[in-house]
C-alpha positions as a Markdown table, in Angstrom:
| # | Residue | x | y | z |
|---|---|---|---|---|
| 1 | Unk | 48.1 | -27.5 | 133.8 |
| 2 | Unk | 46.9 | -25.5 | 136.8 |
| 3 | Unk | 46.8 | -21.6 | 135.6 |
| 4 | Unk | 48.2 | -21.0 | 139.4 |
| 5 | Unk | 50.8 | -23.2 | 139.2 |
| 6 | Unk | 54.4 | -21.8 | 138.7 |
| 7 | Unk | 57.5 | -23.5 | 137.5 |
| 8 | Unk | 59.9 | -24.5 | 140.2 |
| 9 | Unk | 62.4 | -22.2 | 138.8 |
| 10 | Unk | 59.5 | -19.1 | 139.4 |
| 11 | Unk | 59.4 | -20.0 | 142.8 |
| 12 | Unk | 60.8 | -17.8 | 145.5 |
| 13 | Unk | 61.6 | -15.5 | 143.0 |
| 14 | Unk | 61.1 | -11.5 | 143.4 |
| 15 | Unk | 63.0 | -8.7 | 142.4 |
| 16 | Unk | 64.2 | -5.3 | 144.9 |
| 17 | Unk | 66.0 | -2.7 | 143.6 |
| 18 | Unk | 67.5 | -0.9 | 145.6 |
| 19 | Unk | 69.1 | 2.1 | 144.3 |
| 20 | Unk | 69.9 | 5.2 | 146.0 |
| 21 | Unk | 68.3 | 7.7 | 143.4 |
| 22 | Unk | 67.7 | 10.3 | 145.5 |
| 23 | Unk | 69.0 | 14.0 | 144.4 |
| 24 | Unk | 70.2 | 14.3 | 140.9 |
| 25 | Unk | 68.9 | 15.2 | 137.9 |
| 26 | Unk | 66.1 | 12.8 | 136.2 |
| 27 | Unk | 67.6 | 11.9 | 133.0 |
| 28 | Unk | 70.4 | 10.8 | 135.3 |
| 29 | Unk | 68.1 | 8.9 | 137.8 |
| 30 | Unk | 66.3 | 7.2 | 134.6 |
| 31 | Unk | 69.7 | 5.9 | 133.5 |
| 32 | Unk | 70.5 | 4.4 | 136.7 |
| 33 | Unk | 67.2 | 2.9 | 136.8 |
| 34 | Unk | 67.4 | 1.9 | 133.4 |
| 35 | Unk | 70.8 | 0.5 | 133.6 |
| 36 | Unk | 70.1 | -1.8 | 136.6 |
| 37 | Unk | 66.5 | -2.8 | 135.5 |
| 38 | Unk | 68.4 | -4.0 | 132.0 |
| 39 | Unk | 71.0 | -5.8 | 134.1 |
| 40 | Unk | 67.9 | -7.6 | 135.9 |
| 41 | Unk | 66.4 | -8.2 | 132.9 |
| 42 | Unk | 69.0 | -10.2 | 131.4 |
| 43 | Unk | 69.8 | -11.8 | 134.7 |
| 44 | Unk | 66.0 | -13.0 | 134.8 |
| 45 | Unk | 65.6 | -13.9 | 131.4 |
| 46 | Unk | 65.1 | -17.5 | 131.1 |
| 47 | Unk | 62.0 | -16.5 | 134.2 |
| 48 | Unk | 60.8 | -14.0 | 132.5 |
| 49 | Unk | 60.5 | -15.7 | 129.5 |
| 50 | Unk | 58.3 | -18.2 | 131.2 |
| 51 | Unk | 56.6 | -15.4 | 133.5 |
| 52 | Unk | 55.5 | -13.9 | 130.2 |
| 53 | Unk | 54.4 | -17.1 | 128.5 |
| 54 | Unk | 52.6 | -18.2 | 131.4 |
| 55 | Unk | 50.6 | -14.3 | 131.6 |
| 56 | Unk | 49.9 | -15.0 | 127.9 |
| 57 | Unk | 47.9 | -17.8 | 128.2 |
| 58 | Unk | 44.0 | -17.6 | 128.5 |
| 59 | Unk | 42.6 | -17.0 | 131.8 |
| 60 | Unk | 45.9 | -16.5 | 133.4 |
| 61 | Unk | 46.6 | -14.4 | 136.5 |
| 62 | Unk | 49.3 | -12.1 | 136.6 |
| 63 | Unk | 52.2 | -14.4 | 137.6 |
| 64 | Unk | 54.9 | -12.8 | 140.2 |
| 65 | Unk | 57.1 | -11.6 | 137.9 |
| 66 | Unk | 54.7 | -9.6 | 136.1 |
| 67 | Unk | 53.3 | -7.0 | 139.0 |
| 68 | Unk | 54.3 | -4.1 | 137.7 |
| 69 | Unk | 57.4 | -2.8 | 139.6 |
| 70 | Unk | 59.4 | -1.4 | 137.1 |
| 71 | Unk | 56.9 | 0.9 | 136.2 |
| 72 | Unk | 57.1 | 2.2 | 139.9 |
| 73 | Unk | 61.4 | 2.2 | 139.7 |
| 74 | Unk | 61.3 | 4.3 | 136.6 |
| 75 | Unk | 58.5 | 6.7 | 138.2 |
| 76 | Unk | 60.5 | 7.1 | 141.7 |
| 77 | Unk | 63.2 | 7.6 | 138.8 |
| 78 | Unk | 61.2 | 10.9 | 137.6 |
| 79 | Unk | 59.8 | 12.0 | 140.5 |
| 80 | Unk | 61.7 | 15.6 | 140.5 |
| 81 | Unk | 60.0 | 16.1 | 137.7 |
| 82 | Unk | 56.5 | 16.4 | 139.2 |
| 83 | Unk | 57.6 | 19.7 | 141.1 |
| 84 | Unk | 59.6 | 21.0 | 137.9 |
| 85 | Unk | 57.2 | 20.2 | 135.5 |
| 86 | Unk | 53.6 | 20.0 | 137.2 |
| 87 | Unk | 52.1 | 19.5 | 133.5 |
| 88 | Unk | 54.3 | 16.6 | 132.7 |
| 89 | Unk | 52.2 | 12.6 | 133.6 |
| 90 | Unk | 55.2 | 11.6 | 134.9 |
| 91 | Unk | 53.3 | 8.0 | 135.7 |
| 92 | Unk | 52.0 | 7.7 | 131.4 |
| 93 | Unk | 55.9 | 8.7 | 131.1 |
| 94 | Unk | 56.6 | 5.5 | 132.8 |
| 95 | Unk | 54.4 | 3.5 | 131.0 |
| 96 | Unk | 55.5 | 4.8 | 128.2 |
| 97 | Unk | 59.3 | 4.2 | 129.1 |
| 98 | Unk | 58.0 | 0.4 | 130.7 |
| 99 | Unk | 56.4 | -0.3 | 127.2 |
| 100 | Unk | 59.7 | -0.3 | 125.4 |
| 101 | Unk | 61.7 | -1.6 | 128.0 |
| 102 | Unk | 62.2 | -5.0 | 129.7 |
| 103 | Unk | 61.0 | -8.5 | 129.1 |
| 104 | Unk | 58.8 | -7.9 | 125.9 |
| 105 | Unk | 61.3 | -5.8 | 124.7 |
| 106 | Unk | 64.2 | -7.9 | 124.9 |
| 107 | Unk | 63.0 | -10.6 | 123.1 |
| 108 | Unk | 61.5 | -8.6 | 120.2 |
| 109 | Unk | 65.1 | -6.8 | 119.9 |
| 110 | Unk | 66.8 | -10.2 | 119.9 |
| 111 | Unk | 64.5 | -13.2 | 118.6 |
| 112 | Unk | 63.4 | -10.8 | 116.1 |
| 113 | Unk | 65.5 | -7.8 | 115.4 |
| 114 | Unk | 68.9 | -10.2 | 115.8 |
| 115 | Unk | 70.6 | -7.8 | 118.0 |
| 116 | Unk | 73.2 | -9.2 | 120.5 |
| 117 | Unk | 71.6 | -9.0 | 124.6 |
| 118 | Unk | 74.0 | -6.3 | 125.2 |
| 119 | Unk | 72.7 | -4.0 | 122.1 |
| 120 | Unk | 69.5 | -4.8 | 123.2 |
| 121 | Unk | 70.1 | -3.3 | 126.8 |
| 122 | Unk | 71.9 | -0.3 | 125.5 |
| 123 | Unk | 68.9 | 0.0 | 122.8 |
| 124 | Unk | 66.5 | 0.0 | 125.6 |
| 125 | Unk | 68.2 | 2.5 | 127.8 |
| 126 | Unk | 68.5 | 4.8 | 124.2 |
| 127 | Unk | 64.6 | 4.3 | 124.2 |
| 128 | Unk | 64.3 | 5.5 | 127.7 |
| 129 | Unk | 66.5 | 8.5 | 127.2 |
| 130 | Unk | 64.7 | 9.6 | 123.8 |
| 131 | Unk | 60.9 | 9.2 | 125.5 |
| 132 | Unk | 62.2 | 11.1 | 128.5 |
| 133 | Unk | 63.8 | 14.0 | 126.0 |
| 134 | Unk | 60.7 | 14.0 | 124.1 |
| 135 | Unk | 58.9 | 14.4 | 127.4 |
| 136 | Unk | 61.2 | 17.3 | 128.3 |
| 137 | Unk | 60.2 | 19.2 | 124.7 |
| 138 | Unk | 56.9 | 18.8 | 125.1 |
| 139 | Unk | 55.8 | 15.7 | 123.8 |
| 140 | Unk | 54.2 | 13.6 | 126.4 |
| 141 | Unk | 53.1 | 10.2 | 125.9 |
| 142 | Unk | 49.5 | 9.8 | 124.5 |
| 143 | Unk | 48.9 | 13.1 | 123.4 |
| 144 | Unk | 49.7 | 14.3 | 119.4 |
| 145 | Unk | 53.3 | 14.7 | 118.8 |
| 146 | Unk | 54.2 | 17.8 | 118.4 |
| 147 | Unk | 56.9 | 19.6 | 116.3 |
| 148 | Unk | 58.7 | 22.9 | 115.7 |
| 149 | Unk | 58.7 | 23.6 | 111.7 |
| 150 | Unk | 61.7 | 25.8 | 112.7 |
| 151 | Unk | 64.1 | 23.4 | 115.0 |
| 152 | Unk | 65.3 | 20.4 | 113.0 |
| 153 | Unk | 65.5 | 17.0 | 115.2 |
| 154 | Unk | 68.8 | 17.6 | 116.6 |
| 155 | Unk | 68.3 | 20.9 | 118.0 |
| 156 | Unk | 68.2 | 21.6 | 121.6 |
């Protein structure tokens, strides 16, 4: 097998997402994102499946469904937050977010974990939500976690 050749059902295929996430708040614009990126993600399943397989195998490229966009959705997604919170790496958030979302995701939560497609999406949007909130208290991704002795988990 060629490492650049693509299954006929790869072909042609690419993925826009056109959402009109402008205004808002972010954790609003990240469940928009997240909402339609989930929707694509089980629309796209049986090619992403193979996308990923093919990207797994030695030597491989990075086949067209693996480039990256969603990490670029969910930062467009967070962008307020660069002028509200300047301290905040909104672009490790959305690697962060990426890493727990999406293709790899999916199948752990359901070859795996058993869950149904549609409590995998709605566990993957939770993930989102929870990173971005954990984000917001001042835990950002790759740095220590940090934690308030005095404010139990469910405080705000």
């Amino acid at each position: 097998m060629l490492l650049s050749a693509q299954p006929a059902h790869l072909a042609g295929a690419e993925f826009q997402l056109d959402l009109p996430v402008t205004g808002g708040e972010p954790a609003a614009r990240l469940d928009l994102v997240m909402r339609e990126f989930t929707h694509l993600t089980l629309e796209w399943e049986p090619q992403l499946r193979t996308s990923l397989r093919l990207s797994l195998e030695p030597g491989a490229g990075q086949p067209m469904l693996r480039q990256g966009r969603a990490i670029g959705w969910i930062e467009d997604a967070l962008a307020p937050l660069r002028r509200t919170r300047p301290g905040l790496d909104v672009h490790q958030l959305a690697v962060a977010i990426r890493s727990a979302t999406g293709i790899e995701a999916l199948i752990w939560l359901t070859d795996i974990a058993g869950l149904s497609r549609e409590q995998a999406a709605q566990t993957m949007r939770w993930s989102a939500r929870a990173m971005l909130c954990a984000a917001l208290a001042g835990n950002q991704p790759g740095k220590p976690f940090e934690t308030d002795p005095d404010k139990s988990v469910g405080d705000s």
